[in-house]
C-alpha positions in Angstrom: 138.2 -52.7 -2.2 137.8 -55.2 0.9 139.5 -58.6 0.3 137.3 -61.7 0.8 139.1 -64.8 3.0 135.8 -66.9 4.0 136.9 -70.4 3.5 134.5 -72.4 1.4 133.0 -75.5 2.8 130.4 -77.7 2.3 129.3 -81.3 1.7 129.2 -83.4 -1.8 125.6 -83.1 -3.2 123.2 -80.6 -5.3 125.8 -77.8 -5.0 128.9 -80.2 -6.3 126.9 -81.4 -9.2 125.7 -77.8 -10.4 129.5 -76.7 -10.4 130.8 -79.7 -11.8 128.0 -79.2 -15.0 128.7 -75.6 -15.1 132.5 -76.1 -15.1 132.3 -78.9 -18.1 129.9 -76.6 -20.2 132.1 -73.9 -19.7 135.5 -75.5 -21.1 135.7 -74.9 -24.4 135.5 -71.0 -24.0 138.8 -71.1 -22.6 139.8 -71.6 -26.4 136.9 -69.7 -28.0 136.3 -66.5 -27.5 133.2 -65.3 -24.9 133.2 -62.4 -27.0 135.7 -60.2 -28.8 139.3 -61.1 -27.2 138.0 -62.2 -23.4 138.2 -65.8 -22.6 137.5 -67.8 -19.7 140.0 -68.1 -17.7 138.4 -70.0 -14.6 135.6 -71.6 -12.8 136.0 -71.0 -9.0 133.2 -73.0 -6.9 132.2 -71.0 -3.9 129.6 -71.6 -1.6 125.7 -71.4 -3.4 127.5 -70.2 -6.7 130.7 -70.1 -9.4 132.8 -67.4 -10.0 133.4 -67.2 -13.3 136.7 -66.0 -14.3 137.1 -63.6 -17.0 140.5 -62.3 -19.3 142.4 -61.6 -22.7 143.6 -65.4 -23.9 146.5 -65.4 -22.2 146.1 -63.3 -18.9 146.9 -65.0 -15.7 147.7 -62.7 -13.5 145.0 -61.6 -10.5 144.7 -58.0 -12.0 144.1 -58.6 -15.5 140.9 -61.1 -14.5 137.9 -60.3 -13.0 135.5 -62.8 -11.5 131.6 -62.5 -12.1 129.7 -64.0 -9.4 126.6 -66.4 -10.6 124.0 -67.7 -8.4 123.7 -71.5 -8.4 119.6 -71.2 -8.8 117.0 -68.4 -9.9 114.6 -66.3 -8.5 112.6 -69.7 -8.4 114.9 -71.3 -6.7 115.6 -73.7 -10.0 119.0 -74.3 -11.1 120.5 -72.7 -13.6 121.5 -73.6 -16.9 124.8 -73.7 -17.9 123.9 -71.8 -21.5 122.2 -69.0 -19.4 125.5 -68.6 -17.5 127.4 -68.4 -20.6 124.9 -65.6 -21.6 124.9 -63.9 -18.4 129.0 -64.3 -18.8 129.0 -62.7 -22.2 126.7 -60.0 -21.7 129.0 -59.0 -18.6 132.0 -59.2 -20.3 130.6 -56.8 -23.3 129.8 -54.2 -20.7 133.3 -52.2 -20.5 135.0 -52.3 -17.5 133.7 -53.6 -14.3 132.4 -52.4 -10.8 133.9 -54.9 -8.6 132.1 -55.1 -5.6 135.2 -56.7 -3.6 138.6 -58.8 -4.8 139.2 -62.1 -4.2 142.6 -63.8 -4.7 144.1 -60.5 -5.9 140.8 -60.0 -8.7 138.3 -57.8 -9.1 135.1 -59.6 -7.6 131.4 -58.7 -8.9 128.5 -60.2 -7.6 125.5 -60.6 -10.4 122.1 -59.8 -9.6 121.0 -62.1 -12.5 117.4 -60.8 -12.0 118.3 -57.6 -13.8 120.9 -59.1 -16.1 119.8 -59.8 -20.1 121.9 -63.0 -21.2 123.3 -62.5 -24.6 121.7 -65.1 -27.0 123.8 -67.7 -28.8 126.2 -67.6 -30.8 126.9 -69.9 -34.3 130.0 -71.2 -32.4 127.6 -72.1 -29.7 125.5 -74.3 -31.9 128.6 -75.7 -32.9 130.0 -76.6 -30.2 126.4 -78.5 -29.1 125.9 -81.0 -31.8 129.7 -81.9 -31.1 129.7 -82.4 -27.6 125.8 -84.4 -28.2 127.8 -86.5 -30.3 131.2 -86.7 -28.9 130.2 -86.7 -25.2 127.0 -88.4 -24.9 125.5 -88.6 -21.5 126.7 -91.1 -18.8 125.2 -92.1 -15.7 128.9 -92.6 -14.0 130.2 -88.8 -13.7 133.6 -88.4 -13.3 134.8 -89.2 -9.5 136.2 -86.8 -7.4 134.0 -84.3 -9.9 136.1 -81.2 -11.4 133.9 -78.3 -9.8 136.2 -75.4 -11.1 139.6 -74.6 -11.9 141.6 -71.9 -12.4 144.6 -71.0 -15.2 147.1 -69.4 -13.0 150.5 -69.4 -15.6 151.3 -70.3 -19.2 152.1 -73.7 -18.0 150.4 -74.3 -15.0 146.7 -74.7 -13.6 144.6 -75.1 -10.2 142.1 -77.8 -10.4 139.4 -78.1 -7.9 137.9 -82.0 -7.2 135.2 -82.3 -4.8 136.3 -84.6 -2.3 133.3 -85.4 0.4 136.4 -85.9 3.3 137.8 -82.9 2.9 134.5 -81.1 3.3 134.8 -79.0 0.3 137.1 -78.6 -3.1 140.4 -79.7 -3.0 142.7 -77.3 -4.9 145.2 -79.3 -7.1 148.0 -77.4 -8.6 149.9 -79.2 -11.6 152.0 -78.2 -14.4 150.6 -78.8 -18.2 153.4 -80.3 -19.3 155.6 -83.0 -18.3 154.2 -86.1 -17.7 150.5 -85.2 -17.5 149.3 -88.5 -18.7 150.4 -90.5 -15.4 149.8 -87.4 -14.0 145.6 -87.6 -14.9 145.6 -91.6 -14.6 146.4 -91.3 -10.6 144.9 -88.1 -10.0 142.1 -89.6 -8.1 144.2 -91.3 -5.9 146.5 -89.0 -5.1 143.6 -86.2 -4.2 142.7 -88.5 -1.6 145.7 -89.1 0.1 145.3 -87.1 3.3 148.6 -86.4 4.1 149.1 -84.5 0.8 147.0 -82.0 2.0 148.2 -78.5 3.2 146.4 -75.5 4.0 145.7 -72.4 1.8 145.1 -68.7 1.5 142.7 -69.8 -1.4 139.3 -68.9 0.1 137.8 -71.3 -2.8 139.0 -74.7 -1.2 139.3 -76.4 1.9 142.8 -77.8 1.4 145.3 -77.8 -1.3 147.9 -80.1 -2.9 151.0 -79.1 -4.7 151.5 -81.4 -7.9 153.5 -79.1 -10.3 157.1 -81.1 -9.4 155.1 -84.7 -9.2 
């Protein structure tokens, strides 16, 4: 099964925006369910498409995920939703056991051909889950800046977060523990993402540099 290492890059626009809409849909299924006991276990933004990450609750290592690739737009070239990606994400991860088409980062990699694929209609937790976000997240025109465009749960304490910084010409890859002092930790965030000189380079063919925060 041929690794992939193609480095993503790209500029801020369309393709940021999809990801970072996708990715904020997507968030509560790391807590619920997709179906029976798989969760979501990551977002990974990739050029023209996300990656989404599939596992048991608590599975973080690369062979116990696999990671579905999604086109960003349709046979029309219209964007997608982000509750026809949850379908398309359910119905794959009711369908037994894979047939990666290549790994990435140490996972089984397969890429959708959404044409074909019937999304799995919604579920009750679904419709719960929209009248709370209509009400408890109401639409802003200020997204968040840099924009979350993926992220990754990589231990039982520790995460990836990718930001979309339009310097770095592509995600940055921000690795930080979940506990410790995460407030301060979220409050300069988007500061220290932008400090240049934080950034290092990385194996992770998802970003275009990384920055380690798990002692900061």
């Amino acid at each position: 099964m041929p690794g992939l290492d193609q480095r993503v890059s790209w500029s801020c626009g369309e393709t940021v925006e999809q990801q970072a809409y996708l990715t904020r849909f997507l968030l509560d299924y790391t807590a619920a369910p997709l179906v029976g006991g798989t969760f979501l276990r990551g977002v990974l933004p990739t050029r023209d498409a996300v990656r989404v990450v599939t596992g048991a609750g608590d599975a973080v290592a690369p062979d116990a995920l696999v990671a579905y690739e999604v086109p960003l737009t349709d046979d029309d070239d219209e964007p997608v939703t982000a509750p026809l990606v949850l379908g398309w994400a359910r119905t794959l991860a009711a369908g037994g056991p894979p047939r990666p088409d290549a790994s990435v980062m140490g996972m089984a990699l397969v890429r959708v051909d959404t044409s074909a694929l019937e999304p799995a209609p919604p579920t009750s937790t679904d419709r719960v889950l929209r009248v709370l976000r209509t009400l408890a997240w109401p639409f802003t025109e200020t997204p968040p800046s840099p924009p979350l465009c993926g992220f990754l749960l990589t231990g039982q304490d520790s995460m990836r977060l990718y930001l979309a910084v339009e310097e770095a010409g592509g995600p940055v890859a921000v690795d930080v523990r979940l506990t410790g002092a995460l407030t301060a930790l979220l409050a300069a965030l988007p500061a220290l993402v932008n400090e240049q000189e934080r950034w290092t380079p990385d194996t992770d063919p998802h970003c275009a540099h990384a920055i380690d925060l798990t002692t900061w």
